[in-house]
C-alpha positions as CSV (number, residue, x, y, z in Angstrom):
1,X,200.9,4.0,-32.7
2,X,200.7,6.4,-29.5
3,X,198.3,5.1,-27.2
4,X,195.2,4.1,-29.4
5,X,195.9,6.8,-31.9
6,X,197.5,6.1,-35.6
7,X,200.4,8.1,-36.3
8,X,199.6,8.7,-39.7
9,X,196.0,9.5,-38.7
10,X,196.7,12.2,-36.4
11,X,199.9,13.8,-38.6
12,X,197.4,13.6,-41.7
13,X,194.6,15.6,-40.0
14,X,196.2,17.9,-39.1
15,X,198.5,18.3,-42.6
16,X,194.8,18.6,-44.1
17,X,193.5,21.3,-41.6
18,X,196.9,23.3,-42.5
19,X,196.1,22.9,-46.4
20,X,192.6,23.9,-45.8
21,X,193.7,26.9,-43.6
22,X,196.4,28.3,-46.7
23,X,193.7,27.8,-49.2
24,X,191.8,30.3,-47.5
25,X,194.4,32.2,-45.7
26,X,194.3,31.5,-42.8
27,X,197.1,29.5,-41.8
28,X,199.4,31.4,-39.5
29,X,203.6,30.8,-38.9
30,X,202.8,29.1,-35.6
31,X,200.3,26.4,-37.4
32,X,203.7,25.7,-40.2
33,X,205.6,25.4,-36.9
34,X,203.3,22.8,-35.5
35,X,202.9,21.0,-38.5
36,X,206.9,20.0,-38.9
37,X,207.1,19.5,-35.2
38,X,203.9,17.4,-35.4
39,X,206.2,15.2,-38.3
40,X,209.1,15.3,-36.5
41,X,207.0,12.9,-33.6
42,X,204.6,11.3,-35.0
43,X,206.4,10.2,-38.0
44,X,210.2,10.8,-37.7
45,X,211.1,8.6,-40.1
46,X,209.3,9.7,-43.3
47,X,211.8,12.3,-45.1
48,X,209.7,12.1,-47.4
49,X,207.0,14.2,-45.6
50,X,209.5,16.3,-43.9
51,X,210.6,17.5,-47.6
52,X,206.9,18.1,-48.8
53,X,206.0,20.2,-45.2
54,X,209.4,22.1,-46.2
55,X,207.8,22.8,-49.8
56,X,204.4,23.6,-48.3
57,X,205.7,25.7,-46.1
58,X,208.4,27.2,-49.1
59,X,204.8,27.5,-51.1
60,X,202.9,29.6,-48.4
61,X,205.7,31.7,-47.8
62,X,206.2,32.6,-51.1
63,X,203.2,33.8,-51.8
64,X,201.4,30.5,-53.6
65,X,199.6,29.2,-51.2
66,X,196.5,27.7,-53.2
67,X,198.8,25.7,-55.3
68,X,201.1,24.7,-52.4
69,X,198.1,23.5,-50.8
70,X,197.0,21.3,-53.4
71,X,200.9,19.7,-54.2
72,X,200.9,19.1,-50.5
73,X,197.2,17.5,-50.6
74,X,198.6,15.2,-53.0
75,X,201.0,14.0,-50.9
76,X,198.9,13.3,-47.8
77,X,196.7,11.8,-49.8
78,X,198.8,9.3,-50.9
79,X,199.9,8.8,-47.4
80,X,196.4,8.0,-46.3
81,X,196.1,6.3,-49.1
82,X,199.4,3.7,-48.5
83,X,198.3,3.1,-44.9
84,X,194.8,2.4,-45.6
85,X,196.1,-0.5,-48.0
86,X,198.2,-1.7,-45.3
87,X,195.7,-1.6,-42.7
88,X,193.1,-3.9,-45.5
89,X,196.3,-6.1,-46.4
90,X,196.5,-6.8,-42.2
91,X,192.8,-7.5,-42.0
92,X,192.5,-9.9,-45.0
93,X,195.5,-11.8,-43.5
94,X,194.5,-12.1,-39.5
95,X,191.7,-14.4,-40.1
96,X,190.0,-14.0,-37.5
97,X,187.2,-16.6,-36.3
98,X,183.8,-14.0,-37.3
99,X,184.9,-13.7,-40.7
100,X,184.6,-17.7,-41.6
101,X,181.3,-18.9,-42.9
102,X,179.4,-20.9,-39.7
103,X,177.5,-22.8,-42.4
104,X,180.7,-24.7,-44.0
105,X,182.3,-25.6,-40.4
């Protein structure tokens, strides 16, 4: 995490905003630009994401934005999708003290 923020959070916002933006055209160079750099930090490690910003990116250039958008929605999603399981699989196992029933103690 940096600070209080999820890495995956912040990178996935953003990866939606940029979909959003070629879908309508409005996503500029500088906004593709961000969005790599924006993976490069936040989540260095995920090739995986760096190839599907590369093929986003390849998409919008190219002149098929709409569908890039969507292949590149995919992939966030499943992202968001991934850490949200994670995140539930860490809850269910911290146990903490409010989630045991007061009437069986």
């Amino acid at each position: 995490m940096t600070g209080d923020r999820s890495p995956v959070v912040a990178f996935g916002l953003y990866a939606v905003t940029c979909a959003m933006r070629a879908k309508t055209g409005a996503l500029t160079a500088e906004a593709l630009d961000e969005l790599a750099g924006k993976r490069a930090q936040l989540l260095p490690d995920r090739a995986d994401l760096a190839e599907a910003v590369s093929r986003f990116d390849a998409g919008v250039t190219e002149g098929e934005p709409e569908e890039a958008a969507d292949a590149f929605l995919a992939v966030v999603g499943d992202l968001a999708e991934g850490h949200a399981r994670r995140l539930a699989g860490a809850l269910d196992n911290a146990g903490f003290a409010w989630q045991s029933r007061k009437d069986l103690a």
